[in-house]
HTML snippet that shows the backbone in 3Dmol.js (N, CA, C, O; Angstrom):
<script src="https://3Dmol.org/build/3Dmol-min.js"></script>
<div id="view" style="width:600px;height:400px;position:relative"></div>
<script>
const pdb = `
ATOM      1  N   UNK A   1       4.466 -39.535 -42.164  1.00  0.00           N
ATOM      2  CA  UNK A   1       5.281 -39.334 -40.977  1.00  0.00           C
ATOM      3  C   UNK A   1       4.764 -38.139 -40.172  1.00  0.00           C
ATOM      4  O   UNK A   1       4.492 -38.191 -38.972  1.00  0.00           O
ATOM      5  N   UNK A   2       4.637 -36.881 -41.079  1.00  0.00           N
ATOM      6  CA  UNK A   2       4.454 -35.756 -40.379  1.00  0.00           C
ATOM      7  C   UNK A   2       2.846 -36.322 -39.635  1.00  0.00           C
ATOM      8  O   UNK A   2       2.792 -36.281 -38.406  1.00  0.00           O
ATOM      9  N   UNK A   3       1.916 -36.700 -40.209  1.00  0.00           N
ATOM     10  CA  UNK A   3       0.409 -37.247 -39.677  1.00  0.00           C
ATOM     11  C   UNK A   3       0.973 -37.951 -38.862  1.00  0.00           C
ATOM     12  O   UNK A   3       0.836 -37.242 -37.866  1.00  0.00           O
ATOM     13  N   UNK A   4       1.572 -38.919 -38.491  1.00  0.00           N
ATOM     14  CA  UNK A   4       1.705 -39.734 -37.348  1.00  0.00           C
ATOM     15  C   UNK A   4       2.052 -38.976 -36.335  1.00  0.00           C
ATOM     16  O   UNK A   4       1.431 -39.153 -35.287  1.00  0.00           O
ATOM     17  N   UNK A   5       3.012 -38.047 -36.369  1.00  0.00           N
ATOM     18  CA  UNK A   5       3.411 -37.396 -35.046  1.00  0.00           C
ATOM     19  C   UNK A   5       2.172 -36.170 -34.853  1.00  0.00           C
ATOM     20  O   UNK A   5       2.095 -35.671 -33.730  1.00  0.00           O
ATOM     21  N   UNK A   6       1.728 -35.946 -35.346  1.00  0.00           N
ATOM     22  CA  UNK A   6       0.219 -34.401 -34.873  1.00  0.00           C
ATOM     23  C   UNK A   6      -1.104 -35.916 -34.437  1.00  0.00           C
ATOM     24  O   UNK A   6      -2.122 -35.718 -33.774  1.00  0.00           O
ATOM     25  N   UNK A   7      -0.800 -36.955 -34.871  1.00  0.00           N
ATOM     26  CA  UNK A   7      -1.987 -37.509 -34.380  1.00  0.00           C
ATOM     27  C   UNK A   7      -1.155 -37.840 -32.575  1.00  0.00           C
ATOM     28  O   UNK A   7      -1.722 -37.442 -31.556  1.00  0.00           O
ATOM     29  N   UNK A   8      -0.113 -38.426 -32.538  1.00  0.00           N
ATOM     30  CA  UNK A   8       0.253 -38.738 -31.085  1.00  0.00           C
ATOM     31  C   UNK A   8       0.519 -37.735 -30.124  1.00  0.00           C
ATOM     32  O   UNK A   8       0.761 -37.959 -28.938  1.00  0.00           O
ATOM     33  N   UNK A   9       0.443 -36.059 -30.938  1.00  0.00           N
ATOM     34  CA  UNK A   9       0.827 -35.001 -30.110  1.00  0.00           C
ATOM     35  C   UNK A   9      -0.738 -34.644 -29.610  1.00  0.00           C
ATOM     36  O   UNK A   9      -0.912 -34.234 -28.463  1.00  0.00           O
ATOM     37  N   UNK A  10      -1.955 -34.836 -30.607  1.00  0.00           N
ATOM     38  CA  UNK A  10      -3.088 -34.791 -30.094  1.00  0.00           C
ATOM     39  C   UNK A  10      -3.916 -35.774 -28.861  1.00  0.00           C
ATOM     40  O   UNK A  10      -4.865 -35.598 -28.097  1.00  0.00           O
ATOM     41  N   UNK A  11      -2.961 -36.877 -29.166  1.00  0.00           N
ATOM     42  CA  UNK A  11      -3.498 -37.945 -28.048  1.00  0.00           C
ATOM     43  C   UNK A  11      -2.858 -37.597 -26.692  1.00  0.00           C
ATOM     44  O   UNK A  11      -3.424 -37.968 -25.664  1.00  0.00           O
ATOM     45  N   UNK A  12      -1.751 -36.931 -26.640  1.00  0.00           N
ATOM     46  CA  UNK A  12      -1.225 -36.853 -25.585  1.00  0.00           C
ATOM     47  C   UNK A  12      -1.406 -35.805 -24.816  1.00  0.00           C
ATOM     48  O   UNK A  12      -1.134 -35.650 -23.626  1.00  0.00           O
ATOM     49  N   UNK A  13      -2.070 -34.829 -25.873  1.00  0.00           N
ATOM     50  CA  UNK A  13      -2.915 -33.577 -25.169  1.00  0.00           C
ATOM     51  C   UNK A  13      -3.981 -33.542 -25.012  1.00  0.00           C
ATOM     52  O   UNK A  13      -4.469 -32.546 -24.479  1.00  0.00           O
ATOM     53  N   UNK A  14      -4.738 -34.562 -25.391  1.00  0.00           N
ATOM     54  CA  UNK A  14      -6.356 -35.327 -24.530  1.00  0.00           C
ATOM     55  C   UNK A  14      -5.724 -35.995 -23.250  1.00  0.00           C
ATOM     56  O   UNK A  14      -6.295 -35.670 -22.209  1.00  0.00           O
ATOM     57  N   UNK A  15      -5.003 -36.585 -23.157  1.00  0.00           N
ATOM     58  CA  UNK A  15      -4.626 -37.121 -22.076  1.00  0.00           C
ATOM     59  C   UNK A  15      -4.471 -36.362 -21.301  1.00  0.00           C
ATOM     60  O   UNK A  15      -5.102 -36.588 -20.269  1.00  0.00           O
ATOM     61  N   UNK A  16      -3.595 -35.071 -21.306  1.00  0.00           N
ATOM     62  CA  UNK A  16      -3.211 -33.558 -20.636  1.00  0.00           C
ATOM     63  C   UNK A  16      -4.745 -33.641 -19.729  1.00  0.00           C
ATOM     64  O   UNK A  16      -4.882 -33.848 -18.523  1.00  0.00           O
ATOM     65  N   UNK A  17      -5.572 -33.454 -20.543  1.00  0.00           N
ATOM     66  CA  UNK A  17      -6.779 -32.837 -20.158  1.00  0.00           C
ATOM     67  C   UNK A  17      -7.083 -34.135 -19.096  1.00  0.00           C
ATOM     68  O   UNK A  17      -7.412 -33.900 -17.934  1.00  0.00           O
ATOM     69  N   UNK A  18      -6.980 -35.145 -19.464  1.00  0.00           N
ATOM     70  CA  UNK A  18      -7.897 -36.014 -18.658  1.00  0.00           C
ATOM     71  C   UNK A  18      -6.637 -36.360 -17.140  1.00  0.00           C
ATOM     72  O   UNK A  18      -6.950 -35.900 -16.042  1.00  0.00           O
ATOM     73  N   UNK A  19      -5.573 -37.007 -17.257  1.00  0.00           N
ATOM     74  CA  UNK A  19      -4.797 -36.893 -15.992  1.00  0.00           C
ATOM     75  C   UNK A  19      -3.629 -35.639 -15.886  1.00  0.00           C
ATOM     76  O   UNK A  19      -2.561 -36.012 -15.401  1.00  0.00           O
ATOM     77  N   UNK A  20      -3.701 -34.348 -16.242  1.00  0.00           N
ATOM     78  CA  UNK A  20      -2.930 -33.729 -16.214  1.00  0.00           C
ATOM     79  C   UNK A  20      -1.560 -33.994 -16.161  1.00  0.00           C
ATOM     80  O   UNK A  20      -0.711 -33.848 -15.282  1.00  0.00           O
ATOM     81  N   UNK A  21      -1.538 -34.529 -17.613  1.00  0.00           N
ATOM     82  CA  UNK A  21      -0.226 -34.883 -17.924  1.00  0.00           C
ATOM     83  C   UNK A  21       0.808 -34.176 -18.613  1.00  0.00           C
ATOM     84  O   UNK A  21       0.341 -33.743 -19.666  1.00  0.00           O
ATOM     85  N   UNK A  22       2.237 -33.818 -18.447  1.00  0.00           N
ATOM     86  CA  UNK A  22       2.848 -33.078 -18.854  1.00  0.00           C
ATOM     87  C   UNK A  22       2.580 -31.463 -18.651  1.00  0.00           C
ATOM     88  O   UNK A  22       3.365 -30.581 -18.999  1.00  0.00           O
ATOM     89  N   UNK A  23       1.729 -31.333 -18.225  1.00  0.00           N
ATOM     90  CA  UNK A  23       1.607 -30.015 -17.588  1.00  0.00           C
ATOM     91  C   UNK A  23       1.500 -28.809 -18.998  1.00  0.00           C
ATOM     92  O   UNK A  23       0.746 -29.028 -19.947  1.00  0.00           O
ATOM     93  N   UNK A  24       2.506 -27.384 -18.902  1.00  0.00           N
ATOM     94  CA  UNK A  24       2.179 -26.728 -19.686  1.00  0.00           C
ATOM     95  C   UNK A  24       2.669 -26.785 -21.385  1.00  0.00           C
ATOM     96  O   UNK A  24       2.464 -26.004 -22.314  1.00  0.00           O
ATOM     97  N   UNK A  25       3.372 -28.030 -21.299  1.00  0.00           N
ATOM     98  CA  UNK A  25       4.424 -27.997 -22.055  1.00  0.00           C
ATOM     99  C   UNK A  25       3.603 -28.859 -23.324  1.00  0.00           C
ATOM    100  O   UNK A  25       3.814 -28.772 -24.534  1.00  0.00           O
ATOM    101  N   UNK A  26       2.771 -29.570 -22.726  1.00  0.00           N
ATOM    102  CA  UNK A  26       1.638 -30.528 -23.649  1.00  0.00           C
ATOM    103  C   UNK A  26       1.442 -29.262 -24.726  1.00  0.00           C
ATOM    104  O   UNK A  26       2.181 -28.862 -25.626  1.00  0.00           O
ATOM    105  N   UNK A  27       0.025 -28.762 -24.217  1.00  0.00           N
ATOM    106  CA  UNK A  27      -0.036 -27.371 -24.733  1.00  0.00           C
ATOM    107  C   UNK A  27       0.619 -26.233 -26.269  1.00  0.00           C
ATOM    108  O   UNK A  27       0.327 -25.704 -27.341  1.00  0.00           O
ATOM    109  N   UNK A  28       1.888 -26.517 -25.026  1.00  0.00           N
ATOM    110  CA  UNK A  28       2.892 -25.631 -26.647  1.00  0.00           C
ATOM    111  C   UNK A  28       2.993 -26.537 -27.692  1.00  0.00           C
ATOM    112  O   UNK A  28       2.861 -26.027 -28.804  1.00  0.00           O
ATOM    113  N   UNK A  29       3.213 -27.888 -27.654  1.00  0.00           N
ATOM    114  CA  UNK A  29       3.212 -29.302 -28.430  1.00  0.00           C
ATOM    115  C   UNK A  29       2.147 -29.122 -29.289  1.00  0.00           C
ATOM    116  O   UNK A  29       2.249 -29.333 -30.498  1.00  0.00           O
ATOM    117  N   UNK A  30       1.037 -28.711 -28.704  1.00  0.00           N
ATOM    118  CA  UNK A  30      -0.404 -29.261 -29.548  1.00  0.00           C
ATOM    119  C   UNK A  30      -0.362 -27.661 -30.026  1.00  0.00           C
ATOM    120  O   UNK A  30      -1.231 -27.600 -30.896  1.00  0.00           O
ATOM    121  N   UNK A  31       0.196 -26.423 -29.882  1.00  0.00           N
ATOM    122  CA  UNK A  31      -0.645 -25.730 -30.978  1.00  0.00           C
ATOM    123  C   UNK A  31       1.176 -25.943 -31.762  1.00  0.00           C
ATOM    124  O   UNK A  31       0.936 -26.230 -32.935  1.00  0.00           O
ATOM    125  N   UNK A  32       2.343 -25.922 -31.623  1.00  0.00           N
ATOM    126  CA  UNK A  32       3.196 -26.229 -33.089  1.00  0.00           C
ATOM    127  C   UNK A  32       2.843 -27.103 -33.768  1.00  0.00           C
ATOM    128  O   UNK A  32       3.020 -26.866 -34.963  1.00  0.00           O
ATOM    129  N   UNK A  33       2.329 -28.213 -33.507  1.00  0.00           N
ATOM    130  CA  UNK A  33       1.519 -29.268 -34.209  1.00  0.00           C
ATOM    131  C   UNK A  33       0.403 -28.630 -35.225  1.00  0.00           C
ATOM    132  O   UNK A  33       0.447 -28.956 -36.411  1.00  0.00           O
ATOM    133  N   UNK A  34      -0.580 -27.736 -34.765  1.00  0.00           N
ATOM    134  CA  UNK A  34      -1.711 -27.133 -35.532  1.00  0.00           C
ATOM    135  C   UNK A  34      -0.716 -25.948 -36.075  1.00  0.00           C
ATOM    136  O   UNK A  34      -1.291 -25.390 -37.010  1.00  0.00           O
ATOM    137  N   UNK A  35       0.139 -25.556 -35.912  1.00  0.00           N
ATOM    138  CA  UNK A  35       0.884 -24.713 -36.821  1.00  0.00           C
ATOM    139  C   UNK A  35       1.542 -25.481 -38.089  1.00  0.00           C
ATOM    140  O   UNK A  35       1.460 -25.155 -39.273  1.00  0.00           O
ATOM    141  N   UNK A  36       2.005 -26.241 -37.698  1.00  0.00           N
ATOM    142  CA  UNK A  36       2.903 -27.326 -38.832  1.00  0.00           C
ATOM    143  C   UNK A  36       1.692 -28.337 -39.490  1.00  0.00           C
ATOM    144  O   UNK A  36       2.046 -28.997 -40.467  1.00  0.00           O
ATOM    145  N   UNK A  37       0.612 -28.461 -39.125  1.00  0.00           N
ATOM    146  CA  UNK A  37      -0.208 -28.740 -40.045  1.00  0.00           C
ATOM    147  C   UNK A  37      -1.150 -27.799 -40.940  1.00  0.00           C
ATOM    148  O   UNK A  37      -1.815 -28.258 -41.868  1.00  0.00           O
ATOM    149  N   UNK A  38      -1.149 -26.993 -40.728  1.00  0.00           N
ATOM    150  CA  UNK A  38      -1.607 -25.491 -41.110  1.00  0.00           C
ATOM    151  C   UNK A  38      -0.367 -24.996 -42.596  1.00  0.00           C
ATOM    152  O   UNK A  38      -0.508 -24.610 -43.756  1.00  0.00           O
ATOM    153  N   UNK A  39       0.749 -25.291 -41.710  1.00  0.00           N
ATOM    154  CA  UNK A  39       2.038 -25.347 -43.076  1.00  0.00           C
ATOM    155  C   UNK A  39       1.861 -26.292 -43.975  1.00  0.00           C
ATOM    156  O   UNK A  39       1.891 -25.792 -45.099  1.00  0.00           O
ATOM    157  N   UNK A  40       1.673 -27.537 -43.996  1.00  0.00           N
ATOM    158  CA  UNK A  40       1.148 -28.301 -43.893  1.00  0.00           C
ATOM    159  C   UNK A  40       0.197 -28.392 -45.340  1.00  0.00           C
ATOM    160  O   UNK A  40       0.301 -28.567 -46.554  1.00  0.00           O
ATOM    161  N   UNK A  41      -0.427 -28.233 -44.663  1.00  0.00           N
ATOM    162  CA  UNK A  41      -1.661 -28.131 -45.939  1.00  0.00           C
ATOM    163  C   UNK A  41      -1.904 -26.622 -47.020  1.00  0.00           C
ATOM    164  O   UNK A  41      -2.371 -26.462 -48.147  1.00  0.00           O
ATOM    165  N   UNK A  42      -1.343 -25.757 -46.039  1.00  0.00           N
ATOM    166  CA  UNK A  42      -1.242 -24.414 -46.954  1.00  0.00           C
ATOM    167  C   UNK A  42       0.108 -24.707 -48.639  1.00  0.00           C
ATOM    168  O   UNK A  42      -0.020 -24.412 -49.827  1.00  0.00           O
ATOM    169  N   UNK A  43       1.298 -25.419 -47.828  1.00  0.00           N
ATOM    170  CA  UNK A  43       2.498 -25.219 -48.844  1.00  0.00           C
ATOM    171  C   UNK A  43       1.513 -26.823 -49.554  1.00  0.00           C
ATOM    172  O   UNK A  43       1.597 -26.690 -50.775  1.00  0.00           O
ATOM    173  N   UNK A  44       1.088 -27.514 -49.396  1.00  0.00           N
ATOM    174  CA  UNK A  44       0.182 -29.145 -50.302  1.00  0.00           C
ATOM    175  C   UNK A  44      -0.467 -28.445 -51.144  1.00  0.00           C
ATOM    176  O   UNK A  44      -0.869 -29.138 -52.078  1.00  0.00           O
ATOM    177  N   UNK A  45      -0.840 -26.984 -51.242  1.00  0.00           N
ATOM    178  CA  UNK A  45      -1.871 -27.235 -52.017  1.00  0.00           C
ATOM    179  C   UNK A  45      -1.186 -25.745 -53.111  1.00  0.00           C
ATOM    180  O   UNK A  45      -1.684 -25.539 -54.218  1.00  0.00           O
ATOM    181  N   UNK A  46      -0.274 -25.046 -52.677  1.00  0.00           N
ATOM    182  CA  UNK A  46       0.684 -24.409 -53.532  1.00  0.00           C
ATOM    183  C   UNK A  46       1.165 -25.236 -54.725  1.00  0.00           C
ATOM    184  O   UNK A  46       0.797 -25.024 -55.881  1.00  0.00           O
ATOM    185  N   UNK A  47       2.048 -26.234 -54.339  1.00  0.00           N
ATOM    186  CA  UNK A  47       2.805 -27.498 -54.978  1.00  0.00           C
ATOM    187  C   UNK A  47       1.767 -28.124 -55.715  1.00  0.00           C
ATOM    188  O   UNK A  47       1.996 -29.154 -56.350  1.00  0.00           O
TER     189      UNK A  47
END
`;
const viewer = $3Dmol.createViewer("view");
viewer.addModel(pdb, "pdb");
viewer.setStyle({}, {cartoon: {color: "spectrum"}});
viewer.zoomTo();
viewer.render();
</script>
């Protein structure tokens, strides 16, 4: 689940780039995404 949503938050912030979509808000999306996968894999490999 959590992979499905950082892969569609990444597609939608390539898109950002290509028709300036969503403006600045894409952005904050795509780095909590690389934060919560960063959690992510740091607490996966604690456990």
């Amino acid at each position: 689940m959590l992979w499905t949503i950082l892969i569609i938050l990444v597609v939608l912030w390539l898109l950002g780039f290509i028709g300036h979509f969503g403006g600045n808000l894409i952005h904050v999306l795509i780095v909590v995404a690389v934060i919560i996968l960063i959690y992510n894999l740091v607490s996966g490999r604690r456990g």
